[in-house]
N, C-alpha and C positions, 0 to 999 in steps of 0.2 A: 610747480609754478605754472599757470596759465600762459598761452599765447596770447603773445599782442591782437589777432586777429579778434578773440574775443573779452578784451579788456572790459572791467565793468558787466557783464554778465556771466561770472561764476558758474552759474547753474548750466548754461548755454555752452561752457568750455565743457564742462565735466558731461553733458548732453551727449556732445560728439567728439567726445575722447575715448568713452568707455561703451561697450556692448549694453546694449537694454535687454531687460530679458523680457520685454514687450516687442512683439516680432515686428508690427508694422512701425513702431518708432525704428527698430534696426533697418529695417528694409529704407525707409527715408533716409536716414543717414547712408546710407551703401550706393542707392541708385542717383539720390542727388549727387552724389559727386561722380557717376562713373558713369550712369545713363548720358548717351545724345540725347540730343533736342529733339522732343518730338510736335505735332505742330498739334495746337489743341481742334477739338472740332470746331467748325464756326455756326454752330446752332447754340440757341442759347433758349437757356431753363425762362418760360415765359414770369414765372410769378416769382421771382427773384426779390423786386421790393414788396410786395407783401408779406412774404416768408420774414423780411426783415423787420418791417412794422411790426406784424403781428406778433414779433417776439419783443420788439421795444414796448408795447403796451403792456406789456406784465411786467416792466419795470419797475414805475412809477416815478415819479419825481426826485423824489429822496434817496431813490438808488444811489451809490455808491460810483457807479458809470456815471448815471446823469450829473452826478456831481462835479465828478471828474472832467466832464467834456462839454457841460455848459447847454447851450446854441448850438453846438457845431452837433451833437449827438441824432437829432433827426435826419442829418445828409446822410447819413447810414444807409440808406432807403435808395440814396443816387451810387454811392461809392461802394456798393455791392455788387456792380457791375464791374467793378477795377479788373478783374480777369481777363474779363472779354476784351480790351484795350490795351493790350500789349505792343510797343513799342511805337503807341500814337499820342500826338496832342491830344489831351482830352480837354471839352470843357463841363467838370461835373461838379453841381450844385452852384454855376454860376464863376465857378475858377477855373485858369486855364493852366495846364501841368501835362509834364510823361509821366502815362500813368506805369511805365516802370521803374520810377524812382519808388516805388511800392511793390514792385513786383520783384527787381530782381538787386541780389546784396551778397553779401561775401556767402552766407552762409547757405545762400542758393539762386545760384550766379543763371540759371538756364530754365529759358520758363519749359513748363512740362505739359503735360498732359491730363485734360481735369476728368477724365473718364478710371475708371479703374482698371487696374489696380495702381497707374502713375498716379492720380492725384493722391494719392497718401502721403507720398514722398512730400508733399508741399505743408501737413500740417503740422509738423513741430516744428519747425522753421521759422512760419508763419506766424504761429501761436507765442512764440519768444519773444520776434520780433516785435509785435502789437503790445506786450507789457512789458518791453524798453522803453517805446514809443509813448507810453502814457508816463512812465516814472520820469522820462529826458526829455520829450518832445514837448513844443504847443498842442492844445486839441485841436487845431485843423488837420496836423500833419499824425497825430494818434489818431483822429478818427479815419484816416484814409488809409492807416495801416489794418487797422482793424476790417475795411469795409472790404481789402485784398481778401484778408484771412475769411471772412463770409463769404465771400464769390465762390472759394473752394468748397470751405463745408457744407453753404448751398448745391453746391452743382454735385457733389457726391451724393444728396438727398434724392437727386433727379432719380428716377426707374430707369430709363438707358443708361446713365452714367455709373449706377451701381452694377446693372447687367453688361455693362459690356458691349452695348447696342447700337448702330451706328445707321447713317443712309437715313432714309425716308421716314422708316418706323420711330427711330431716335427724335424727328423734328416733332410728330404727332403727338407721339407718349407725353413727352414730358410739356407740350403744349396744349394737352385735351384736358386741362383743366378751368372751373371757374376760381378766380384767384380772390373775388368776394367773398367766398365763402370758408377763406384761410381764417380762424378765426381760432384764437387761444382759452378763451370765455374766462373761469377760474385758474386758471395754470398756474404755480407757484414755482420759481426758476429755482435749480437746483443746485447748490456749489458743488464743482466737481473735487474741489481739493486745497488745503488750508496752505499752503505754498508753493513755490514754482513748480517741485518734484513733484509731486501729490497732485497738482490741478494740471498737471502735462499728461503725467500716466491716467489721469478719469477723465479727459479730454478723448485721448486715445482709444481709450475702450470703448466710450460715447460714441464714437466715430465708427467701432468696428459694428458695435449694434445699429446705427442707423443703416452702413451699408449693408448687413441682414436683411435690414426690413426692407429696404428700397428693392433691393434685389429679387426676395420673393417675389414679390409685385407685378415688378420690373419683367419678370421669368414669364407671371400667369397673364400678364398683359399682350406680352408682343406677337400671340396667335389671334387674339382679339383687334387688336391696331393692324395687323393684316389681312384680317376680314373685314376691316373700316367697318367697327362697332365701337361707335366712339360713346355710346349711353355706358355701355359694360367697362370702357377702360376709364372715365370720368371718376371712377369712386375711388379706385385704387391709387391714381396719381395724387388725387385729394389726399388719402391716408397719407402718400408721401411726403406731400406737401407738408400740410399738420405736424408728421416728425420731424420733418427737418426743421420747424421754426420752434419747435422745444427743445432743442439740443440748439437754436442758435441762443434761446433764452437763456440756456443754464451755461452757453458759453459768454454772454455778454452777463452776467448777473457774477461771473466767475472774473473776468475780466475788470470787473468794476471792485472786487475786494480786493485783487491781487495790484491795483494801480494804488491803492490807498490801505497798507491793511490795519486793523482798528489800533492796535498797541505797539503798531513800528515804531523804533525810534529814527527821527529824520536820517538821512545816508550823510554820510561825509563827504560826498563829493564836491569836486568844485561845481560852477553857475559859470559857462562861458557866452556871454551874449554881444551887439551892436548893430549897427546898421551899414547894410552893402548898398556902395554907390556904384552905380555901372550904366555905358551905353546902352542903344536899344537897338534891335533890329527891327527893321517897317513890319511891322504884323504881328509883332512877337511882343509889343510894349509891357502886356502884364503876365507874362510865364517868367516866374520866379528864381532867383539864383537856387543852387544847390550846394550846400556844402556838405561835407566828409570829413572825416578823421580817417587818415588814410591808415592800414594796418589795425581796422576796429571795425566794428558793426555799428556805430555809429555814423549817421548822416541824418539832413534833414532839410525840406525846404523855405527861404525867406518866408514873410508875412507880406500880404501886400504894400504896407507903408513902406518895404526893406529891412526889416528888422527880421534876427534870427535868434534863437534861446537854444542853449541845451542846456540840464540839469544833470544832479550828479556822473559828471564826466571823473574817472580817474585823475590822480594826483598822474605828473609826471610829464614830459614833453610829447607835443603832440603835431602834428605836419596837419594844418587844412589846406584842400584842396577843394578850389569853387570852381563854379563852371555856368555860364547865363549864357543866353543867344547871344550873338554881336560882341563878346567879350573871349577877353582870350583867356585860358586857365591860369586863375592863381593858384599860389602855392605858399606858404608863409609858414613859420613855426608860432607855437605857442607855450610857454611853460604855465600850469595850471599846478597848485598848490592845494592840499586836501582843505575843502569847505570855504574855498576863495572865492571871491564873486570878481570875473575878468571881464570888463567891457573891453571888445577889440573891433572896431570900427574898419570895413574894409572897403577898399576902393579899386575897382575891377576897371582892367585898361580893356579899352577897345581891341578888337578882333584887328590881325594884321591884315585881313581885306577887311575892311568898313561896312558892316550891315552884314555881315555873314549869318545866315538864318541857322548853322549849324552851331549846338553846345560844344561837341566835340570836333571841330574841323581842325582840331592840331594834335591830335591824338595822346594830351599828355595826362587825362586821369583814367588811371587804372584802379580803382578801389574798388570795384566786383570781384573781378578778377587778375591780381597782379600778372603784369606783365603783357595783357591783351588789354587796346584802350575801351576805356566805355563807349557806350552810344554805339556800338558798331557788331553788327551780327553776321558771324562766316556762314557763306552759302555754296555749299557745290552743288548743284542745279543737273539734274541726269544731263549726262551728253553738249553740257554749256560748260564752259571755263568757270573754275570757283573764285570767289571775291569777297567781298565785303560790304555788307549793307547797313544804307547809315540809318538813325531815326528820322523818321516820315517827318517831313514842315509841313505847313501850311502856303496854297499856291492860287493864282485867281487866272484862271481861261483866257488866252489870249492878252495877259500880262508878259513882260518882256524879262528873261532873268539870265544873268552872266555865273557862268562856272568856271572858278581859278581854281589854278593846282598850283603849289610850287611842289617843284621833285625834289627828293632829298638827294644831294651831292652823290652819297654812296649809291644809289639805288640797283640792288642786286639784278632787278629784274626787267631790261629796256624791252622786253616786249607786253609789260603793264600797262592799262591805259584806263579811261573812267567815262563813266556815262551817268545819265541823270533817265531816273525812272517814275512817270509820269501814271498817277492813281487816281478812278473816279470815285474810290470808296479802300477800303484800307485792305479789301481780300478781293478787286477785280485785276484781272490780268493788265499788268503794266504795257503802258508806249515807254519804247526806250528812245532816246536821244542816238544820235551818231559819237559813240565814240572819242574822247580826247583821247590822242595817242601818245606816250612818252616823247617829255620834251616840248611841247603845246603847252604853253600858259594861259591860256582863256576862250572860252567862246560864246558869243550871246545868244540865246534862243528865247522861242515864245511858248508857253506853256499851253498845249494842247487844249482843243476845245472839251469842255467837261473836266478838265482835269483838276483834280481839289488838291490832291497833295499829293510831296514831289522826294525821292530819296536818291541817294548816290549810293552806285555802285561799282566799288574800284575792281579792278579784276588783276588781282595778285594773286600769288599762291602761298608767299608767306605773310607775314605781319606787316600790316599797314604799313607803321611808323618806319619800319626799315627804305620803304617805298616812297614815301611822300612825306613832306616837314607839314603842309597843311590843303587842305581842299574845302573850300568854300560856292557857297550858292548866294545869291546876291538878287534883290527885288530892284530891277531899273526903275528909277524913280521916271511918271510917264513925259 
């Protein structure tokens, strides 16, 4: 009998229940759940949306993806960068979202490492996750899962990311190409496998032959990028380039039978849909609610109007759990009946401090990871106290902004206290705030010159929620 955790995907339980005798599928199920967090590089693969175009053009029209995803199938091109943007507001293809409500989910709750050999750990995960998202979800929020899963397979294409290559050499390599000249001409995309098992293990393989070829390359290049002979490493990154957008072709051309396959018979499942009414917080008007099925791989984001769809959900009682800026966490049951169409219309109360720019400033969804809240990242910092770091807002220089705490009644720990960490870009070294000290309910400050975005960091040593009922940041209105 399956776990709850992976209700509605079968293949996905039996995934990571049983040993593969595919070593890098095992190695991903073993390290994602037992490796730390390691922090990815912050260099990025230059030709990322042409590798992605250049595999959508050997789609065609009629493809089976294009079908499936409409309009939304070209932001491919934007939402291929989703890796690089972990644990920030993003605004891509024109919408604004954390880009890791895409990144991180029960079945791989810690973002990793996209250089090898950690990024392997991220592609069956990924890969599951993206043909949930197309069978349940709207194409906005399947093409943004889809465009996570590219960010990896692309950056595993990279020659440093297959070698192993880091520092200086790593920026040049995989930047010394012309990205004009990514060009598929004839290419015919290849299915890697006629259902989920079959198109997971030829995915896989797919994967272990690109990182071959990236690697050779990757090997004969990096004495050449150290001689800054950038004419002689031009050609090889190109080759890499070029594979990498054929193996993303035959994974979107694979993608698009596996969302639609020709002789399925429709699923049984229930249709749970309606529209979330909620406050807003100043700056945050159009970042969308989230909702979760709590105890499932199931989640998904609003549409702009506020409407939200899932498709073949399991029969059976189901707990959502929402979460929007300025709103405080719902939490609601639902009983859903096999092939029932449930409209549930929901209405999000305001945040206990008014305008709070935090999703999670009350710490009550845990649907990544049971028992630690979302939106919140432990940090022990060499030789600093360890804590808790929230997701990055949005903040304007020389704007005025209040930070409440309420303490929680019990709170084990009276020498906790909390500060606000002030960012002119998402990886430069923070200004920190002065300290709230246990016991302190508020303090207003002015958001540093240059400073774009702003995150809280509690300094406890156990679990938030034991420490605080909620901690908020607030835009003074001027």
């Amino acid at each position: 009998m399956s776990s709850p955790l992976f209700v509605g995907s079968p293949f996905l339980y039996a995934y990571f229940s049983h040993r593969s005798a595919h070593p890098v599928a095992w190695r991903a199920v073993l390290l994602v759940l037992l490796l730390a967090l390691l922090a990815p590089d912050a260099r990025a693969w230059g030709p990322h949306p042409r590798i992605t175009d250049a595999a959508l053009e050997t789609l065609g029209p009629t493809n089976a993806l294009a079908q499936a995803l409409g309009p939304q199938l070209p932001r491919l091109n934007q939402h291929c960068w989703m890796g690089d943007l972990r644990r920030m507001l993003t605004t891509s293809a024109g919408e604004r979202f954390y880009a890791d409500d895409y990144l991180l989910f029960p079945a791989l709750p810690r973002h990793l490492d996209h250089i090898c050999p950690e990024v392997t750990n991220t592609y069956a995960p990924h890969f599951l996750r993206a043909v949930q998202a197309l069978r349940t979800e709207t194409p906005r929020n399947a093409v943004r899962w889809i465009g996570s899963l590219l960010h990896f397979v692309e950056d595993t294409g990279s020659p440093p990311h297959a070698s192993m290559i880091r520092g200086d050499a790593h920026s040049k390599m995989e930047n010394w190409v012309d990205a004009a000249q990514i060009q598929l001409g004839g290419y015919r995309p290849q299915r890697l496998g006629d259902d989920d098992a079959r198109a997971l293990d030829g995915f896989l393989r797919r994967m272990d032959g690109l990182i071959a070829f990236s690697k050779m390359r990757g090997d004969r290049a990096l004495p050449l990028v150290r001689a800054g002979d950038r004419a002689a490493v031009e050609p090889l990154v190109l080759e890499c380039a070029l594979e990498t957008s054929r193996v993303v072709a035959d994974l979107l051309h694979t993608l698009g039978m596996l969302a639609a396959p020709p002789d399925a018979a429709p699923a049984p499942g229930a249709t749970l849909s309606g529209i979330i009414s909620a406050p807003t917080a100043a700056g945050l008007e159009t970042v969308p609610a989230k909702i979760m099925l709590a105890g499932t791989l199931f989640s998904t984001l609003a549409e702009p109007d506020g409407s939200y769809t899932f498709r073949e959900l399991p029969a059976g009682e189901h707990r959502l759990v929402v979460v929007r800026p300025g709103c405080k966490t719902l939490s609601t049951q639902v009983r859903l009946a096999s092939a029932a169409r449930v409209t549930l219309d929901l209405a999000l109360a305001a945040a206990s401090t008014s305008g709070n720019l935090l999703r999670h400033g009350d710490f009550m969804a845990d649907w990544i990871r049971p028992g630690t809240p979302d939106g919140w990242t432990q940090q022990r910092p060499p030789g600093k106290r360890a804590g808790w770091e929230s997701e990055t807002v949005p903040v304007k220089s020389g704007s005025s902004y209040r930070l409440v705490v309420r303490w929680h009644p019990a709170n084990p720990e009276p020498q906790a206290d909390l500060l606000v960490r002030w960012r002119t870009d998402r990886d430069s070294k923070p200004t920190e705030s002065e300290a709230l000290p246990s016991g302190t309910g508020e303090r207003t400050m002015i958001a540093p010159a240059d400073a774009k975005f702003a995150e809280l960091f509690l300094r406890c040593a156990g679990p938030p929620q034991s420490v605080f009922s909620e901690v908020a940041l607030v835009a003074e209105k001027p």
